[in-house]
C-alpha positions as CSV (number, residue, x, y, z in Angstrom):
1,X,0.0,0.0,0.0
2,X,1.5,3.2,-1.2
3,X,1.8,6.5,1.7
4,X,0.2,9.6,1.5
5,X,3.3,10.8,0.1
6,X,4.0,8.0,-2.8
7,X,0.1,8.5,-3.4
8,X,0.5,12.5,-3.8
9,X,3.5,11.9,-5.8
10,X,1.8,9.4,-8.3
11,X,-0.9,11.6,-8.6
12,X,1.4,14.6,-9.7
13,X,3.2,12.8,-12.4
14,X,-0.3,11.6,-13.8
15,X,-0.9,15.0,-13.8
16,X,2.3,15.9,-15.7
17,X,1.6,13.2,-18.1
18,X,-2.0,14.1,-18.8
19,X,-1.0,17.6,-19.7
20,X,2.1,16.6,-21.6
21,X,-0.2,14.7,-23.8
22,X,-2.9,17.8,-24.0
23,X,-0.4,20.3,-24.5
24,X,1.1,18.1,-27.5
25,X,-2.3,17.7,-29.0
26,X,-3.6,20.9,-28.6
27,X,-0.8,23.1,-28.5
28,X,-0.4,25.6,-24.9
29,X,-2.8,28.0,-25.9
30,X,-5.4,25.8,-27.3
31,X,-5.1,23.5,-24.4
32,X,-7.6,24.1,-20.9
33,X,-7.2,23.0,-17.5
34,X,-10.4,21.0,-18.2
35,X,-8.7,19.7,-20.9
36,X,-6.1,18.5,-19.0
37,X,-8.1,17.3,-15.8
38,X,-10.2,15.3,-18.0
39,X,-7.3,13.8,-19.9
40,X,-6.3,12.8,-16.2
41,X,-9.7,11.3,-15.1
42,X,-9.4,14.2,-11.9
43,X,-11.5,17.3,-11.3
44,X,-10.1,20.7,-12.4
45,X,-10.1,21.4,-8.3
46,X,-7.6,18.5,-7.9
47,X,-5.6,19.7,-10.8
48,X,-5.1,22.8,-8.7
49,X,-4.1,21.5,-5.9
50,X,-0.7,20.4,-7.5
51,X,-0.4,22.8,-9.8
52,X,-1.2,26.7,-9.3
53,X,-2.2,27.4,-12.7
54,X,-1.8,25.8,-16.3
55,X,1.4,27.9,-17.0
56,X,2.9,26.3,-13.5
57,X,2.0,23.1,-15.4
58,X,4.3,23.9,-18.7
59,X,7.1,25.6,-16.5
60,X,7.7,22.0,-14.4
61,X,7.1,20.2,-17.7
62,X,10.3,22.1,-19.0
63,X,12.2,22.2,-15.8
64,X,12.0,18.3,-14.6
65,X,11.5,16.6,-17.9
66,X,13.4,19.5,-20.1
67,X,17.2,18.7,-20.4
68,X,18.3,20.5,-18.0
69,X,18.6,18.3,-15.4
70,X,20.7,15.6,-17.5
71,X,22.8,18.8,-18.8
72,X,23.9,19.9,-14.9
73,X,24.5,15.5,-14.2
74,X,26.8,15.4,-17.5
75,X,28.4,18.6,-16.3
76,X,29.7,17.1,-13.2
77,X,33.4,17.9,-12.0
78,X,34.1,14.4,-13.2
79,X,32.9,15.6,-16.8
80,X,34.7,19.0,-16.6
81,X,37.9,17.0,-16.5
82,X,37.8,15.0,-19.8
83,X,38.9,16.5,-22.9
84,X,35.7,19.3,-24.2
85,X,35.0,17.2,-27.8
86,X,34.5,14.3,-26.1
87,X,31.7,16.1,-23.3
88,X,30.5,18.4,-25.6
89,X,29.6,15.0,-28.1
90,X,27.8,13.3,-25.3
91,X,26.3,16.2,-24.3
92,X,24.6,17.2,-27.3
93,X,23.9,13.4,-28.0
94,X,21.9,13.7,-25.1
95,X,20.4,16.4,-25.9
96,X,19.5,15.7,-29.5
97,X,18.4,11.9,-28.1
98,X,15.7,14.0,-25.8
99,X,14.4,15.9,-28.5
100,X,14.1,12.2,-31.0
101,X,12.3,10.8,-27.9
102,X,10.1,12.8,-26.4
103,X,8.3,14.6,-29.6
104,X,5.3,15.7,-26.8
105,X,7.9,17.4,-24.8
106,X,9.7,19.0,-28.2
107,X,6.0,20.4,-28.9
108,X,5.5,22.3,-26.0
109,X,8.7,23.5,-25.7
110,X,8.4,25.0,-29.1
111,X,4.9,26.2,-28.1
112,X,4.8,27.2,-24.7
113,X,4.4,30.8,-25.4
114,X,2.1,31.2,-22.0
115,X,5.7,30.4,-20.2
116,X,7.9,32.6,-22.4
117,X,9.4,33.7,-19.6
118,X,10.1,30.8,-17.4
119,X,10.9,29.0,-20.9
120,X,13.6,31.9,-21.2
121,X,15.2,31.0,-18.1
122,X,15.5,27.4,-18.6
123,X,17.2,28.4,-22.0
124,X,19.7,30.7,-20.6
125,X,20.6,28.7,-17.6
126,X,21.5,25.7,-20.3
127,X,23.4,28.2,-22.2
128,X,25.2,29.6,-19.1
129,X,25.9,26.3,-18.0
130,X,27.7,25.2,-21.5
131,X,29.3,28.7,-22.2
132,X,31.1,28.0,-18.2
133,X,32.4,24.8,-19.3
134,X,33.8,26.3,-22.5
135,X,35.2,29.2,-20.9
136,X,36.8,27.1,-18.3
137,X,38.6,24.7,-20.9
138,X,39.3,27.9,-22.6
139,X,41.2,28.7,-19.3
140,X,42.8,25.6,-18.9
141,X,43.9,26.3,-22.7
142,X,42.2,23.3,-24.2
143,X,40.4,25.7,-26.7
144,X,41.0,28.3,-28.4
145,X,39.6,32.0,-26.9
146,X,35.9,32.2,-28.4
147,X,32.7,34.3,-27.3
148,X,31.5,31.0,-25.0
149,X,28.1,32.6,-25.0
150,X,27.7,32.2,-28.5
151,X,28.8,28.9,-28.9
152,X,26.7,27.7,-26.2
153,X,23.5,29.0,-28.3
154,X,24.7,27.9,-31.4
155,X,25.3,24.3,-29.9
156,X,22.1,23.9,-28.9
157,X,20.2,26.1,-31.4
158,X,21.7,24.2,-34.1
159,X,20.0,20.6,-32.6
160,X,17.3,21.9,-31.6
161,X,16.1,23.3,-35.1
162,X,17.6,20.3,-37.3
163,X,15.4,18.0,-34.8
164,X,12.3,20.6,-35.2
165,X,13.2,20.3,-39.4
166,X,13.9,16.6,-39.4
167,X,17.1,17.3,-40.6
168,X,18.9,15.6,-37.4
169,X,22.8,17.1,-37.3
170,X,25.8,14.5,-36.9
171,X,26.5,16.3,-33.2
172,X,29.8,14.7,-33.5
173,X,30.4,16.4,-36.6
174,X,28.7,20.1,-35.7
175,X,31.3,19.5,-32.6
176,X,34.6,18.8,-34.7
177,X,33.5,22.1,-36.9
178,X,33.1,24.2,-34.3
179,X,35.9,23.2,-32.0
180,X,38.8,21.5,-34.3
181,X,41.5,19.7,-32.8
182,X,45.0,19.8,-33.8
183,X,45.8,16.7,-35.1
């Protein structure tokens, strides 16, 4: 028999994955929190009880399912110390892999327009996350001096709109041409 808390839990990712699915079918602007209560089988008042609003329900979507969570494990200080190709690959293998799999997810992120802001945030954190690890093997004169910022956006901008186009990029590849090594 599952506790109080394991029940509340359960509950809250049925939640998640009821509005996942609404949000992908209806887009973030078309989709209501009847829409989404139904799709669970709960009440709109339950719905609320977890979640404040239906833009609370796209910002947790992005923030615990998004990739930023796998971004900050693969940029642990055991990551920071292998060479950058090699991190940067897995990295945006990762990333690209998320995007392949989770199609629902790829859909609100591209149309959560309610959460601009929170979506925003989530962005730039990645990108500040991925422009400190650059700088730093910058320091530790791995790479070359570059404007980390915009690598960081074009690592990620560059997957995420060949996996929005269907025209997947080789992330090893987009890697090597961005940061060559001396061979």
């Amino acid at each position: 028999m599952k506790t109080r808390r394991e029940q509340a839990e359960w509950r809250r990712e049925q939640l998640l994955d009821a509005a996942l699915r609404v949000f992908a079918g209806k887009g973030v602007d078309g989709a209501s929190v009847k829409d989404i209560a139904q799709a669970a089988g709960v009440t709109p008042g339950l719905l609320y009880r977890y979640f404040d609003s239906k833009e609370a329900l796209v910002e947790t979507l992005l923030a615990e399912r998004g990739f930023l969570p796998r971004l900050r494990e693969l940029l642990t200080a055991d990551n920071r110390a292998r060479p950058a190709v090699e991190v940067l690959t897995e990295l945006l293998g990762a990333f690209d892999g998320l995007l392949a799999d989770n199609a629902d997810l790829m859909a609100v992120f591209f149309s959560a327009t309610q959460a601009r802001a929170a979506l925003a945030d989530l962005v730039s954190e990645g990108q500040r996350l991925i422009g400190d690890f650059l700088a730093a093997r910058v320091a530790a004169g791995e790479l070359r001096p570059h404007d980390t910022a915009t690598a960081a956006k074009t690592l990620f901008a560059t997957v995420a709109v060949g996996r929005r186009t269907g025209s997947a990029v080789d992330v090893a590849h987009l890697v090597e041409l961005l940061f060559p090594c001396e061979r």
